[in-house]
C-alpha positions as CSV (number, residue, x, y, z in Angstrom):
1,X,75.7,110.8,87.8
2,X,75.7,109.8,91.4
3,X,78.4,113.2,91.9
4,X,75.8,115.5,90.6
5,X,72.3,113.9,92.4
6,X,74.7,114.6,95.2
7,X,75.4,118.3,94.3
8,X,72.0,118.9,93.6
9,X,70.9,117.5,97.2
10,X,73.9,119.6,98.7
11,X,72.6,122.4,97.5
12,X,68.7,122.0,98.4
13,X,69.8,120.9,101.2
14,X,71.5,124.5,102.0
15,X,68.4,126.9,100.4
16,X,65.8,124.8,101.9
17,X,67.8,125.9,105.4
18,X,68.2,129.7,104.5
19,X,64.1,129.7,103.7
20,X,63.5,127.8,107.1
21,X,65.9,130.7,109.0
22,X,64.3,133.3,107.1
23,X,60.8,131.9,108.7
24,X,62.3,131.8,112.4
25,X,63.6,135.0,112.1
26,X,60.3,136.9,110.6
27,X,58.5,134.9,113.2
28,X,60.8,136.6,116.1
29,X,60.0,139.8,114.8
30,X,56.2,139.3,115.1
31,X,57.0,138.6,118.6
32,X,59.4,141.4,119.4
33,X,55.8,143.7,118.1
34,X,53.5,141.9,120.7
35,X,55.9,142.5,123.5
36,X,55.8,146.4,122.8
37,X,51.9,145.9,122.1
38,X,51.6,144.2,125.4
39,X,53.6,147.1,127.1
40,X,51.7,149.8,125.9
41,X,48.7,148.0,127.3
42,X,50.2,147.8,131.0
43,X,51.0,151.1,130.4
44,X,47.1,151.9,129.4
45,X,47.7,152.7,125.9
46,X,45.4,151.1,124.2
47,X,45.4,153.5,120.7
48,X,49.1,154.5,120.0
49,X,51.2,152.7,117.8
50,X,54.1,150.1,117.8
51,X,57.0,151.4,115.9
52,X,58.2,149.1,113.0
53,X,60.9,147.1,115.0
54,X,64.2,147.4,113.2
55,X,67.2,145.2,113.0
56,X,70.4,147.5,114.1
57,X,72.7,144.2,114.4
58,X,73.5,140.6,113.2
59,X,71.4,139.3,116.9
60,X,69.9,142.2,118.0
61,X,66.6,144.4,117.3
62,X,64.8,147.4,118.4
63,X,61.6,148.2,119.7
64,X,60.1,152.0,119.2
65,X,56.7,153.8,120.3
66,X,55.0,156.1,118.5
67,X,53.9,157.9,122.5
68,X,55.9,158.0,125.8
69,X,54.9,155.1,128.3
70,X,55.7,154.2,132.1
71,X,56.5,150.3,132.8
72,X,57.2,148.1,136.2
73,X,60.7,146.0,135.6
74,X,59.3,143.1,137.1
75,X,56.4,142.9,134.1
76,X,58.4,143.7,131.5
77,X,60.9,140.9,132.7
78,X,58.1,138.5,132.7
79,X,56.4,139.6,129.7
80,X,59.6,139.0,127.3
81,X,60.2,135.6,128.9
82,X,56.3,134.7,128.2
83,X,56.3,136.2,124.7
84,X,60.1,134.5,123.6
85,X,59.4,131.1,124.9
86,X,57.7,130.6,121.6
87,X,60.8,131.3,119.6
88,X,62.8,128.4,120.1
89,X,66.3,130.1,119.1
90,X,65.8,132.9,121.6
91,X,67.4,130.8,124.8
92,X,69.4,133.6,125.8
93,X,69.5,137.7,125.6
94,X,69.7,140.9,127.1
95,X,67.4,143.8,126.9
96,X,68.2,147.6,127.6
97,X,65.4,149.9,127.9
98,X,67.0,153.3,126.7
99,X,65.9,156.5,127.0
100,X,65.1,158.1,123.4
101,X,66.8,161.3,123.8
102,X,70.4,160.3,124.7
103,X,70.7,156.7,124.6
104,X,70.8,156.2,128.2
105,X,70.2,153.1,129.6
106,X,67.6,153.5,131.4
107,X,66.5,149.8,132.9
108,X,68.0,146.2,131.8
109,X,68.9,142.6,132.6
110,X,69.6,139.2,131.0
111,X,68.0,135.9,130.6
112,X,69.7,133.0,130.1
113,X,68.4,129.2,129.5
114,X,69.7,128.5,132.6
115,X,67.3,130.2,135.5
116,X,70.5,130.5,137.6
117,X,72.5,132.2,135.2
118,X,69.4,135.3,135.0
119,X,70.8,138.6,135.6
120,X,67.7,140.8,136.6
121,X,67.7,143.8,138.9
122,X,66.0,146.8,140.7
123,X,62.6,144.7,140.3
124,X,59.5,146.8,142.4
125,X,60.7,150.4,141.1
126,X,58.4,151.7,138.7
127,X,59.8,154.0,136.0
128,X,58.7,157.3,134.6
129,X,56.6,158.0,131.9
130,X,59.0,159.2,129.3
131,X,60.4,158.4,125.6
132,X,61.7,154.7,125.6
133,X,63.2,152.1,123.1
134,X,63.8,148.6,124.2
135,X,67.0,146.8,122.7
136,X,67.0,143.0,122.4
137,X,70.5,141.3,121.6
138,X,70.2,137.6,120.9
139,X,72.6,134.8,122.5
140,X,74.2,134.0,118.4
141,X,73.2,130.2,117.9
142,X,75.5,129.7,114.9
143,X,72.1,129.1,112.1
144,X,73.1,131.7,109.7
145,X,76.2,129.7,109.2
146,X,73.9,126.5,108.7
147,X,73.6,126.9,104.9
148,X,77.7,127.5,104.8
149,X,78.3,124.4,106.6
150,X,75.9,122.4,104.5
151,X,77.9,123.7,101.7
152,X,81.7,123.1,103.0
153,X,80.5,119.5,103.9
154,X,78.9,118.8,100.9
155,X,81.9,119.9,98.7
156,X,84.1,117.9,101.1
157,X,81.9,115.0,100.2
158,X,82.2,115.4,96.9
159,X,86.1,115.8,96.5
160,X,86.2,112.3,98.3
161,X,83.4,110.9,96.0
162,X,85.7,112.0,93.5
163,X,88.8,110.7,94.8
164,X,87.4,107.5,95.2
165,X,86.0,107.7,91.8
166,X,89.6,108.2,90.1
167,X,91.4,106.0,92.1
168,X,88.8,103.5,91.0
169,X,89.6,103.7,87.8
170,X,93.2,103.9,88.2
171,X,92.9,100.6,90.0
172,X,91.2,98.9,87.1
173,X,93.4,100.7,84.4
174,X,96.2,98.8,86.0
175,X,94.3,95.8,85.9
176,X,93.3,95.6,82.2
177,X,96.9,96.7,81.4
178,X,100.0,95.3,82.8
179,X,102.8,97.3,84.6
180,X,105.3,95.7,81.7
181,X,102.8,96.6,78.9
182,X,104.1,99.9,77.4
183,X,102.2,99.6,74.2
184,X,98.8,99.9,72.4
185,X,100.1,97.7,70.0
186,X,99.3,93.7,70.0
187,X,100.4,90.8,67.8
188,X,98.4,88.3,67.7
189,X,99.6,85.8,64.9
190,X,99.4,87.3,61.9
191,X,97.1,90.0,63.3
192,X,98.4,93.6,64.6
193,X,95.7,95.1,67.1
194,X,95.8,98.5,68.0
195,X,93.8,98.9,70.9
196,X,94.4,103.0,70.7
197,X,92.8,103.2,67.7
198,X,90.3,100.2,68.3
199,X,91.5,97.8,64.7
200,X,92.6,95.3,63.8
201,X,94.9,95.2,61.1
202,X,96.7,92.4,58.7
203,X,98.1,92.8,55.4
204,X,96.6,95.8,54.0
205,X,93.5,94.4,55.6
206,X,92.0,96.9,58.6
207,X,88.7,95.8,60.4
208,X,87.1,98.3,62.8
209,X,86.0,97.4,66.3
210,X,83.6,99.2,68.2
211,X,84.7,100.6,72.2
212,X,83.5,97.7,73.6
213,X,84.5,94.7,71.3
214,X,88.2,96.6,72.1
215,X,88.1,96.6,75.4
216,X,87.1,92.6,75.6
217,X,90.2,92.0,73.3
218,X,92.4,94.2,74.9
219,X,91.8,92.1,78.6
220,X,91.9,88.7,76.1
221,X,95.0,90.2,74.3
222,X,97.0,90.8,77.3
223,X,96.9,87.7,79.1
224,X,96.6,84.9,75.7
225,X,96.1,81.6,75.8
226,X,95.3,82.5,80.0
227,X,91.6,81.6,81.1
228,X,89.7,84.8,81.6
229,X,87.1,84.3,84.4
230,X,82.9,85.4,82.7
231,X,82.8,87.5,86.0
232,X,86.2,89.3,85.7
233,X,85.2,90.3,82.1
234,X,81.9,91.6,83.5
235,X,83.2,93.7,86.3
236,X,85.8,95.7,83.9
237,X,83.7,96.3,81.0
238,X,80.3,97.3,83.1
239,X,80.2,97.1,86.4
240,X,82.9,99.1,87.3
241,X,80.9,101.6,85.0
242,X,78.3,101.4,87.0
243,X,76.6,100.7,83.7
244,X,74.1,98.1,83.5
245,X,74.6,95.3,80.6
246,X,71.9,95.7,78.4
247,X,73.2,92.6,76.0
248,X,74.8,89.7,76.9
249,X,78.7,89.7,76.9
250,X,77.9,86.3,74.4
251,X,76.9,88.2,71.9
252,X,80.4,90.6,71.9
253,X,82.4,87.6,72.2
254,X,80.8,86.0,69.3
255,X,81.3,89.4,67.0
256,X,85.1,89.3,68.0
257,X,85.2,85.7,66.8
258,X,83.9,86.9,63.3
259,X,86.3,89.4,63.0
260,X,89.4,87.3,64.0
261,X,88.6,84.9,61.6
262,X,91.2,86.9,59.0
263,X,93.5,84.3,61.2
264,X,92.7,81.0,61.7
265,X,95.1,80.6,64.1
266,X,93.4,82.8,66.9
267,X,90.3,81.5,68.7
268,X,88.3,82.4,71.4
269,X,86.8,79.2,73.0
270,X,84.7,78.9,76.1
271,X,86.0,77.2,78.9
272,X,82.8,75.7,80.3
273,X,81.9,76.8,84.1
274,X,84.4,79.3,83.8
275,X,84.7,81.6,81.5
276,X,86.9,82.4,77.8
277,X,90.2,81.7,76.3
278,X,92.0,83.7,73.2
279,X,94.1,80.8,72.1
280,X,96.9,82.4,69.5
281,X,98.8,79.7,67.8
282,X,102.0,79.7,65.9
């Protein structure tokens, strides 16, 4: 149970990240539209349109005009550093203003989170009214991989949930059954016990136990006439099932009693303050 609540989390976890990229990145491109905007109004355009802007890489978009326009370096520099301080993943990226007939960089330069590291030239020089695109390629920041990590760590998690999990119950396997115990087969007095196929069997007498009534025997059965500690006995049947005990362990221990009574000789007694006995006489 706790294995899948923690697949299920792993997996939110990772969708609830894609949706939150998905918002950034729709955000950024309402952004890269009010930078051409704002451009066509230093320009004194004030009626032709913004292009859509279209995604030609993994980092990078483009901004079209439906007109020409003219533009001063030093206000488009500081317009796209106004505009992109709201998007907090755009910390570092070049633009290239190229000319729309043959690609041609016409005007660029780089901003970096770190002022020093800015790479911005022939500021003061106004350029000509012509046919321009603006290309902005994003610094990667490593959040499409987010939902991919969230995944490959979950797993990971999981597998050593798991591995903990079986070794768990390899560790208390060896406990209920002895390294020297190579059987499912247990005679006790007069009474066979099959603990495989949960009965108990004398004569031509069989008597049925339920999962849990063999699983109390099977502790009592190998270690007889050996006081078996009230706490050990709840630790192997339930706790280690992470199960909660919904009945009292009394009540099992008095059902076995009932049904071992086809021998006289074996008893379960209770050794006060400390827990049972399975005393198999002669």
């Amino acid at each position: 149970m706790f294995m899948l609540l923690s697949l299920i989390f792993v997996i939110c976890a990772a969708f609830s990240t894609e949706d939150k990229d998905d918002f950034n990145f729709a955000k950024r491109e309402v952004l890269l539209r009010k930078i051409g905007h704002e451009l066509l109004l230093q320009s004194g355009d004030r009626t032709s349109r913004v292009l859509p802007v279209k995604k030609i890489g993994e980092n990078e978009y483009q901004i079209s005009f439906e007109n020409e326009l003219t533009f001063q370096p030093d206000s488009l520099v500081n317009l796209t550093k106004r505009v992109l301080a709201k998007d907090p993943l755009a910390s570092d990226y070049i633009v290239n203003v190229l000319n729309c007939h043959n690609s041609s960089v016409a005007y660029g330069y780089s901003v970096s989170k770190s002022k020093k590291d800015d790479i911005v030239a022939c500021l003061g020089r106004k350029q000509p009214k012509a046919c321009y695109m603006i290309n902005i390629k994003f610094k990667p920041t490593g959040i499409n991989t987010t939902k991919s990590v969230y995944l490959v760590g979950g797993l990971s998690f999981l597998a050593f949930i798991g591995f903990i999990f079986l070794r768990s119950k390899s560790v208390k396997s060896r406990k209920v059954l002895p390294e020297s115990q190579h059987t499912d087969l247990f005679t006790l007095g007069s009474v066979l016990f099959d603990a495989k196929n949960r009965k108990l069997i004398i004569n031509d007498k069989t008597i049925d136990l339920t999962s849990t009534e063999s699983r109390v025997l099977l502790i009592f059965a190998s270690s007889p006439n050996e006081i078996i500690e009230r706490s050990r006995l709840q630790k192997e049947i339930w706790e280690d099932d992470g199960v909660i005990v919904g009945r009292s362990l009394d009540m099992f221990i008095s059902k076995l009693r009932k049904k071992l009574e086809i021998d006289p000789n074996i008893k379960i007694v209770v050794i006060r303050g400390k827990g049972y006995r399975l005393e198999v006489g002669d």
